[in-house]
N, C-alpha and C positions, 0 to 999 in steps of 0.2 A: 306195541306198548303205548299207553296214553300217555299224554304231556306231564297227568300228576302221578301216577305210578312212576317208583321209585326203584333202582336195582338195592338187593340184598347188600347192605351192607356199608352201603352209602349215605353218606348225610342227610339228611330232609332238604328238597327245595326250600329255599328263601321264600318270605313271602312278601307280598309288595309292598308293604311298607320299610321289610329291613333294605329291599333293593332302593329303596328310595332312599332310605338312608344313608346305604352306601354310595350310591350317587352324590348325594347332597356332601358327603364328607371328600372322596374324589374331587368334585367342584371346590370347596373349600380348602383342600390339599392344595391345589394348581392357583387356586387366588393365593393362598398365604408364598406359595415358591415366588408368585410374579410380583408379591408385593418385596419377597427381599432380593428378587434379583434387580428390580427398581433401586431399592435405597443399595445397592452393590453399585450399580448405574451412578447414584449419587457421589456414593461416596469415592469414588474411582474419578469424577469430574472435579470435586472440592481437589485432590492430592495434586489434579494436574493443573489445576485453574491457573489462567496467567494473563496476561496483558501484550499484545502485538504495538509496533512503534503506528502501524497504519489507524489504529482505534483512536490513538491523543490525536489526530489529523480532526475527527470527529469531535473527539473531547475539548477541543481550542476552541469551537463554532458554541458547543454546547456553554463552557462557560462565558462564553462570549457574552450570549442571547442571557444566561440565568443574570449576567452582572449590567445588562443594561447596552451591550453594544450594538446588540442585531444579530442576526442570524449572519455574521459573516467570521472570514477565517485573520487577516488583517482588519484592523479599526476600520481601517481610512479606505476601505473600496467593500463592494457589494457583491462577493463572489460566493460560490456553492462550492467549497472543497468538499460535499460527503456525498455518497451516490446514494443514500438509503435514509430519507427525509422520515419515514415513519422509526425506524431505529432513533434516531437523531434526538424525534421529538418526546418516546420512549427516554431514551436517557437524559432530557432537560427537565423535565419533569421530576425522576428520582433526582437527579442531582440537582436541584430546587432546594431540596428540602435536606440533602447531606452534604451540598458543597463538599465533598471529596469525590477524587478522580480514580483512586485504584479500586478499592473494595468496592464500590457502588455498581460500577458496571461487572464487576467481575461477579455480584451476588446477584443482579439481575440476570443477567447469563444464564446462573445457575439456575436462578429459578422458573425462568422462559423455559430452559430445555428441559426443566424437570416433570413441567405441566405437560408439553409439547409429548415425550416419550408417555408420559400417564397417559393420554387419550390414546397413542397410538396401540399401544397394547393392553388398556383396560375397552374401548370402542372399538377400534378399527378393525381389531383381529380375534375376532370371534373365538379359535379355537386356542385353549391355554397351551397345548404345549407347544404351538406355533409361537406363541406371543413367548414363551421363555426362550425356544430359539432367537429370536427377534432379540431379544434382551442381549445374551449372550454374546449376539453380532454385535451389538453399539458396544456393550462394555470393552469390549478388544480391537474394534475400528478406531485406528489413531487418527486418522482423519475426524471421525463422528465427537471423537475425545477431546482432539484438540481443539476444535472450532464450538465445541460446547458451550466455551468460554472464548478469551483470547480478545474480548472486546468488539468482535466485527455482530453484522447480522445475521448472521446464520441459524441463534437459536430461535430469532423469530419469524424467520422461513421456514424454521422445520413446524412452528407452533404454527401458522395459517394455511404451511399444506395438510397438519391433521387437520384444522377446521374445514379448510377445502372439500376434501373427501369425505370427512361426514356429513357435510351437509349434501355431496354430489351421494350418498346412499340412503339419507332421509328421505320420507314421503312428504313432506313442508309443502305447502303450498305455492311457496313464494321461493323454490331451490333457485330456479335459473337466475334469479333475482340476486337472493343470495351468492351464488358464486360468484357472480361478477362480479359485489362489491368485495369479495374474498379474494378475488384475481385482480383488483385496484390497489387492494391492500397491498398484496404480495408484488407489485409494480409499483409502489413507494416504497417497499423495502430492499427491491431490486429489481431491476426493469425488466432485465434478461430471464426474471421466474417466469415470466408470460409463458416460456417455450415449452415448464412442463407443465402447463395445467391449459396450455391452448385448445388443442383437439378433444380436449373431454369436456370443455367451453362451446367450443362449435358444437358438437352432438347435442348441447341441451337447448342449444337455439333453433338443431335441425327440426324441418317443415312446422316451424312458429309461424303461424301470423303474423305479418312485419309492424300491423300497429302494436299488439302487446310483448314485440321483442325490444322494439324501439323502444318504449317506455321502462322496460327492467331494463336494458344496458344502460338509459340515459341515467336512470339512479342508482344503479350500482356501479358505474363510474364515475360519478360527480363527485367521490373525495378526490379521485386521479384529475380530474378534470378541474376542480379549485385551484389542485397544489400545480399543476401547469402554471394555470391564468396567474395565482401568484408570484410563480416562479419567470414568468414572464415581464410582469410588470418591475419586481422586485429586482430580480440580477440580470434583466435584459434578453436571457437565454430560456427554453424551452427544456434544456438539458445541462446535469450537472455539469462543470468545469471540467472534471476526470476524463468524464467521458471522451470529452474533446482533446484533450493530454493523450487518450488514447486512440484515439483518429487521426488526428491528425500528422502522425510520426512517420508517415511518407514510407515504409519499409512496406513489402512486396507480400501480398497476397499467401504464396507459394513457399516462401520465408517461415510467415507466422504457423501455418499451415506444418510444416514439417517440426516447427517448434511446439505445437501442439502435440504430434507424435510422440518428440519427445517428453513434454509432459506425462502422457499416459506409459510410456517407459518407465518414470522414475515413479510412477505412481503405482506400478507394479512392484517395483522393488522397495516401496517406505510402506505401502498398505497395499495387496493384493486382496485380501478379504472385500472390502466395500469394491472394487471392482465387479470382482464375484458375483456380491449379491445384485450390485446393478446390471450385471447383464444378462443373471436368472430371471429380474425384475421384466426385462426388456423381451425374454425367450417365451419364457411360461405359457404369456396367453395367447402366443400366435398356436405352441404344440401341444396346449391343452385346448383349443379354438374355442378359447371362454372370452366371447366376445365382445362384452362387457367392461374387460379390461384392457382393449386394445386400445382406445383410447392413450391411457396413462402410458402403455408402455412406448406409443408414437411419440409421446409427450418427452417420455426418458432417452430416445433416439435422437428425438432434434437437439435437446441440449449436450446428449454428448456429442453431434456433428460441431454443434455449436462451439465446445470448448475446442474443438483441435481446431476450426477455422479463426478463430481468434488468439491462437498461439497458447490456451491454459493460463497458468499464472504462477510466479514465482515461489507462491506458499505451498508447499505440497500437501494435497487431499482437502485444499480450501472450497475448487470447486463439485465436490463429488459428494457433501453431504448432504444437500437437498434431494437429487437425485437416492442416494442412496437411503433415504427418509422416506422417498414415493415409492420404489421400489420394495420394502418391507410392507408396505402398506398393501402395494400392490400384490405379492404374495400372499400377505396373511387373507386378503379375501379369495383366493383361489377356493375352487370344491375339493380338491384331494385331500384325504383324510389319512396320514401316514399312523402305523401302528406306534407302539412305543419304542420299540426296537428301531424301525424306521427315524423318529425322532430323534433318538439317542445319538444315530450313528449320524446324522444333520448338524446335530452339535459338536460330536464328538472332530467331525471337519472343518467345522467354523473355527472350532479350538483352536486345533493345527495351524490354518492360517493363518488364527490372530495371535497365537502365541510364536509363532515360527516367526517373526521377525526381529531385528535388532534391540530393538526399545518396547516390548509390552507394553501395553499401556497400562495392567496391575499391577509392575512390578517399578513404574514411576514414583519416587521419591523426593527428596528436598534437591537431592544432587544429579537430578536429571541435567543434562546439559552441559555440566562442570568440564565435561571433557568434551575438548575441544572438536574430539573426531565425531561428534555425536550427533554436530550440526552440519557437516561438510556440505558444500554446496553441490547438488549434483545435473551439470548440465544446464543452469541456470534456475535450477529449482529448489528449494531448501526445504529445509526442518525448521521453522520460526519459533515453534515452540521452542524448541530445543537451544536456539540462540539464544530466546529471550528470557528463559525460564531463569537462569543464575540469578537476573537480574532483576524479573518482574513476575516472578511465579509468586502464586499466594503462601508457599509452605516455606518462600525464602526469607519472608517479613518476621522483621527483628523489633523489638519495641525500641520505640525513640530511630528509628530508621526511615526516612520518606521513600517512598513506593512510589515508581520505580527508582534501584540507586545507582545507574550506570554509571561508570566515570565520566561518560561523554554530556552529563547532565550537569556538574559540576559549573560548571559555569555559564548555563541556561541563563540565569537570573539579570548577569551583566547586559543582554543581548536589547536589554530595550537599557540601559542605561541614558542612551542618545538616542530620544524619539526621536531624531532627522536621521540615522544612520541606516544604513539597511544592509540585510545581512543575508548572503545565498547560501544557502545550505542542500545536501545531499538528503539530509534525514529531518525531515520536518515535523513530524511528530510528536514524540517526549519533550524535545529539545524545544518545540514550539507552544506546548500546553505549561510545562515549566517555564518559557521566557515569561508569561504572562498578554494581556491586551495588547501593554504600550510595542513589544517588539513588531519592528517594521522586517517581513523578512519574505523572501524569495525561494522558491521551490523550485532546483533545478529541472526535477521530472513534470516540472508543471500542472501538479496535481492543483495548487491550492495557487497558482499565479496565473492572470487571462491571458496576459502577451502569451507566454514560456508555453502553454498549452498548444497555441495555436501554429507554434512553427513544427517543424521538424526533426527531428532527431538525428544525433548527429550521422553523417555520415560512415561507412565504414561498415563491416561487420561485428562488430565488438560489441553492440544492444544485448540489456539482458531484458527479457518478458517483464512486464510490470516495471522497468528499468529504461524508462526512453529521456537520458539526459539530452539536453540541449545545451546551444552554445549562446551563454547568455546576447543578445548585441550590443556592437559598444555604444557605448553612453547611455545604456538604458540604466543602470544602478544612478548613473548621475540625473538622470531626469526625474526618478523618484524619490532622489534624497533633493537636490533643489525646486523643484516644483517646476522647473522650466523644461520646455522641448530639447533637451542635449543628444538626442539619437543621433549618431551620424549615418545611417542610409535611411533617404529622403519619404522609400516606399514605406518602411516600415513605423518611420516618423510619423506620417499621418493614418499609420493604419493601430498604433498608438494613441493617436490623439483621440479617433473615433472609440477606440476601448473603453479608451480613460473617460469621454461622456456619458458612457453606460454605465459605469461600474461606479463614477464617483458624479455624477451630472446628480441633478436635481430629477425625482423621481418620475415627475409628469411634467417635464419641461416638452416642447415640441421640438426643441434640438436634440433629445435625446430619443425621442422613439423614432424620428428619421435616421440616427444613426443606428436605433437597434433594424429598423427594416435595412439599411442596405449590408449590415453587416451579417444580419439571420438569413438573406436573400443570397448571397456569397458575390455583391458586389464591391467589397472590399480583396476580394481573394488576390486577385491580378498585386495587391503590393507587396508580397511576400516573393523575394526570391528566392525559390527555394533551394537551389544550389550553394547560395552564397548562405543563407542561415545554415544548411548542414555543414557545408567547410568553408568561414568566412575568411578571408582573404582580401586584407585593407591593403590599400597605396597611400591611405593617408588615413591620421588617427589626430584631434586634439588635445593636447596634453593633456586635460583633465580626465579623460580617460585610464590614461598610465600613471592617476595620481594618487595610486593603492600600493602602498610596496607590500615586494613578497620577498621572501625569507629567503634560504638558500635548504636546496631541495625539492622547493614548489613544484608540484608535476609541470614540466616544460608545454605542455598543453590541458594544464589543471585550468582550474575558474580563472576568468578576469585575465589570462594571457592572450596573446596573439602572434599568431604565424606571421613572419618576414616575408615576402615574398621571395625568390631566389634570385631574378632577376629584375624588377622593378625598384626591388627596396622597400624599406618603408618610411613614410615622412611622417615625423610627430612636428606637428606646427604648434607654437605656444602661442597665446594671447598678447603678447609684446615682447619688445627686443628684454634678451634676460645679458645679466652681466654674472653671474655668479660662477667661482671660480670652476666647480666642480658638477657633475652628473651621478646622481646617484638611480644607478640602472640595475639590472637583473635580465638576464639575458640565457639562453637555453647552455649550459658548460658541454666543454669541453669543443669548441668554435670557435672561429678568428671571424672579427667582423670589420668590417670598414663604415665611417664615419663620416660625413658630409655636414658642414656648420653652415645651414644658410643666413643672409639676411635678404627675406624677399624672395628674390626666386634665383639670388645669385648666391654660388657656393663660394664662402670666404676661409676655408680653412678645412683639412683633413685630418685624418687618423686612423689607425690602426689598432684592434684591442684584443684580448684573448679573456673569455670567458673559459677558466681554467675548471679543470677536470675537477668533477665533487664521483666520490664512492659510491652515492647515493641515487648520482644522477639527478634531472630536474635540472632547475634555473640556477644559478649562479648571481647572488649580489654582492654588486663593486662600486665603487663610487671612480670615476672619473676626471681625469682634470683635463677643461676645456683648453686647448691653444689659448696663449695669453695673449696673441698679436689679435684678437676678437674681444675680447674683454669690453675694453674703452666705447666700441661703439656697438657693442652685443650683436645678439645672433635670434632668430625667432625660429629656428628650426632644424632641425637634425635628421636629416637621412642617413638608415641604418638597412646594410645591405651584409647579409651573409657569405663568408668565401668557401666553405665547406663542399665538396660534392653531392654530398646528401639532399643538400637543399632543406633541410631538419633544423629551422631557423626560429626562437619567438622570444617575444622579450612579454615580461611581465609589466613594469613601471617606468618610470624615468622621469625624475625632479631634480631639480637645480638646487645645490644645495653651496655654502657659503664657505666650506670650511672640505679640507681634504682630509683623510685618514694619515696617521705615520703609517711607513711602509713594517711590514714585520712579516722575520723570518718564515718560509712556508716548507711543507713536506714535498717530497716525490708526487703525491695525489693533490698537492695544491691546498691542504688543509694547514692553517696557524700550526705556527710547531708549541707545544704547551709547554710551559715552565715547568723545572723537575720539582716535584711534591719537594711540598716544606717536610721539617721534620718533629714526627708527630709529638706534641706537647703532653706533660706527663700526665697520666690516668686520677681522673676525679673521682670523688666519687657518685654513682650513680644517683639519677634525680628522676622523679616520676614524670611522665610525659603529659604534657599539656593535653593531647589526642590521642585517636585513636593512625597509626601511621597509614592502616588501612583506607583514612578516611581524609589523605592530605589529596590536593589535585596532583591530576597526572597530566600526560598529554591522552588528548581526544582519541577513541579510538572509533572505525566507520562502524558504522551501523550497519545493519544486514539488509533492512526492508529501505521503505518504500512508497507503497502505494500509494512499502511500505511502505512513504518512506519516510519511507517507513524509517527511520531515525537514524 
């Protein structure tokens, strides 16, 4: 039978213009599905869009620089708190022109990653019903969903790895050129993106000529190569502050290493889909031997080596969407060509995965989060969204309500009230883009502080990932609220001084670039002890140190306290002989401590005291009253030794104070015994309320992040 001969009874072949027709409407079919599973993408990103406490870490610098301060995170020193300087400069710019902090970034976001998936699946991936699989994976990847938005860089990592790749599959004359300055880009918005787009970098420089390879890397690195030289000159350093918060925390190799494992545990159990597709990404081109692509997927390899040797990160599925962005990529140019059926049943699994877990990400709404078990921390890994969403999700904004409304922001504002004061904080973020410029404030996790960075983290196993607090050293709060040297160890006194030339000297003084060589060069290192920064342990403190009082509760090894030693003691020396009747102290409860009143170096008087039992545990403050037979010719010093077995000794503060407390009744637990309720006066009637009760202060609650911290 000929190709135009027809069987009895059968239709007429087609002829080629209607096949072209029907082609043409096929193709327009799969464009109009990819354009609404796009705006499906969208609108799935708006419902979840939110704000992390680590993005205001960024947003303090940004309005820093818009209001005239500099590029820095504190007024008064010259530090890099944000590791993605093109993000950075990305959002000073919009926020130039809308001076607001919540919706700005959060609509840039949106529309970074709206452009970023456009190219991916109208460019990168040739065939439509790949590109609507594709689609389907982001809309249900909580990972891809959450970091959409969320304030970090990640939507404009996904937008310069599409650029990446198209231009690594253009014919452009000038590609190797281009990528590099694309692989510059993507290393000011995060340094570690090097690792996927390196070996598909080397290939395009493979057997170059080394004059016209040298000349394309020399100009498609020269925005990376400015923002060094400025960053050198500017804050003394080569690399962000973070960076060094996160090197520097002394904790083992083999530690972060298994904490990494664990990452990819919990990131099986909050998002196994983007797993999935990154490690199809990674398989494909070695068992299809599409050569082509081996490159990208070496690239997808190192950085997941990468996350588990660096322990992950406390956000869960923060670092898997790049990867999982090159990886789509990477498949959609595969040559296999699956039937529709094939296709169907591609989706119909992606489904499964991305619906099969706790929290959809279609099925997210205003009250994402509200419940509490929704955020559980698992293993030191979290759901951030999920924390921060009650608080700073976009679908939570109420009119006449400031974004974000934590309670723990409530009293932001106070925090520069006293430009000399300086304030440590666990969560620097919200609390630090709401304190405004004037607050002077300290980051325990040494994100956004040069000293706190560069020590150690505390001892012990208790580190969470992205969580490496430090112990402040004493008299470092007192050095930067008086402007004078009050450090009391000597090494870290001058390794201080050399800081504080860098960060706050005069920009091209020559004392100050000889302190940035010997401090870039690691011959400052030797003055950090690092034993003693992770579990400091003083024989001797000067009062101004203990001259913070803490409340009763206070974690007995919260901020600003210090361990007794067990046997040595510990000696607070004041500044001159004091006469005042009484000591008002704070001391670790439920302890009996002994007392030494020196003058000089002789002991003129003893005591005994009991820092009584609190429910709550933490410190205990009492006020004291000193032997009177010391009074008349005072006392400069007080050794405080602990009698306990534990040896679980620390005192918070200790100030001389004029006047003693009346003694009053206590309970069994050591708590005031309350007077019995009055009796209640008779019922008024009711009067409308000044507020909303919702919206009176509370007490602070921690924050979750970190980096974040994250607030």
């Amino acid at each position: 039978m000929t190709p135009d001969a027809a069987e009895p009874g059968s239709p007429p072949p087609a002829s080629a213009p209607e096949r072209a027709a029907a082609t043409l409407d096929q193709a327009a079919l799969g464009r109009l599905f990819v354009g609404l599973l796009l705006g499906l993408f969208v609108l799935v990103v708006v419902r979840t869009a939110w704000m992390t406490d680590d993005a205001y870490i960024t947003m303090r610098t940004v309005d820093n620089v818009v209001s005239g301060h500099g590029l820095r995170w504190n007024t008064f020193e010259r530090v890099q708190a944000y590791t993605h300087p093109l993000w950075m400069m990305l959002l000073s710019v919009v926020y130039f022109v809308t001076r607001e902090g919540f919706f700005t970034p959060i609509f840039l976001s949106i529309a970074v990653s709206t452009v970023a998936v456009g190219i991916l699946v109208r460019r990168l991936i040739p065939d439509v019903g790949v590109a609507l699989v594709a689609l389907v994976t982001l809309v249900l990847s909580r990972s891809f969903v959450d970091f959409s938005t969320s304030g970090l860089e990640n939507p404009l990592l996904h937008l310069l790895l599409a650029l990446f790749v198209t231009i690594e599959i253009s014919k452009r004359s000038d590609r190797r050129r281009a990528l590099t300055l694309v692989t510059a880009l993507l290393m000011l918005t995060r340094m570690d993106a090097l690792l996927l787009v390196a070996p598909t970098l080397a290939l395009a420089y493979w057997r170059t000529p080394w004059r016209p390879a040298l000349k394309d890397a020399a100009l498609g690195l020269a925005p990376l190569a400015a923002w060094e030289l400025f960053s050198l000159v500017y804050y003394g350093f080569l690399f962000p502050n973070t960076a060094y918060a996160k090197l520097a925390h002394k904790i083992a190799a083999f530690d972060l290493f298994i904490q990494g494992v664990v990452y990819y545990l919990a990131q099986l159990s909050h998002d196994p889909l983007t797993l999935m597709i990154i490690a199809a990404g990674i398989l494909a081109p070695w068992i299809t031997r599409e050569r082509r692509l081996l490159p990208y997927s070496l690239g997808l390899a190192l950085y997941l080596l990468y996350i588990a040797r660096i322990g992950g990160d406390f956000m869960a599925g923060r670092f898997f969407t790049a990867p999982l962005f090159l990886a789509l990529a990477t498949l959609g140019r595969m040559p296999l060509r699956l039937p529709p059926i094939g296709l169907a049943g591609l989706a119909g699994l992606v489904a499964i995965l991305g619906l099969g877990v706790s929290q959809p990400t279609i099925t997210s709404d205003r009250d994402f989060g509200v419940d509490e078990r929704d955020n559980l921390i698992d293993r030191g890994v979290a759901d951030e969204r999920a924390f921060y969403y009650p608080h700073a999700g976009l679908l939570r904004y109420t009119r006449g309500v400031k974004m974000p409304n934590h309670t723990w922001l409530r009293g932001a504002k106070s925090l520069a009230k006293d430009p000399t004061k300086v304030h440590v904080l666990y969560g620097i973020g919200m609390i630090g883009f709401r304190a405004g410029p004037e607050a002077r404030l300290v980051d325990i996790y040494g994100l956004a502080d040069p000293l706190i960075a560069r020590l150690p983290a505390k001892g012990g196993k208790g580190w969470r990932i992205g969580h490496f607090d430090r112990h402040v050293p004493a008299g470092y709060i007192d050095t930067l609220e008086s402007g004078e040297e009050r450090m009391v160890d000597p090494g870290l006194a001058e390794y201080n001084r050399e800081l504080r030339l860098i960060t706050e000297g005069p920009i091209l003084s020559g004392e100050r670039w000889a302190a940035i060589w010997r401090m870039n060069t690691g011959q400052l290192d030797h003055l950090i002890d690092v034993a003693q920064a992770q579990t400091p342990l003083y024989r001797e403190l000067p009062a101004y140190v203990l001259s913070r009082p803490k409340e009763n509760t206070h974690g007995w090894e919260g901020l600003d306290t210090y361990r007794i030693p067990p046997k040595e003691g510990l000696l607070v020396r004041f500044p001159g002989l004091q006469h005042e009747i009484g000591l008002d102290v704070s001391l670790a409860n439920q302890d009996k401590y002994r007392l030494e009143y020196l003058r000089g170096d002789a002991v003129v008087a003893e005591a005994q005291v009991e820092a009584e039992k609190l429910k709550e545990g933490g410190l205990r403050r009492m006020t004291i009253a000193v032997p009177t037979k010391i009074l008349k010719d005072g006392y400069d010093g007080v050794r405080i030794f602990g009698l306990a077995k534990d040896g679980k000794f620390s005192i918070g503060h200790m100030i001389p104070v004029d006047a003693l407390p009346k003694k009053k009744d206590k309970d069994k637990d050591g708590d005031e015994k309350k007077a019995p309720p009055k009796k209640a006066p008779p019922k008024k009637a009711p009067t409308l309320a000044s507020e909303d009760p919702a919206m009176t202060p509370t007490s602070a609650e921690a924050p979750s992040g970190g980096d974040d911290a994250s607030g």
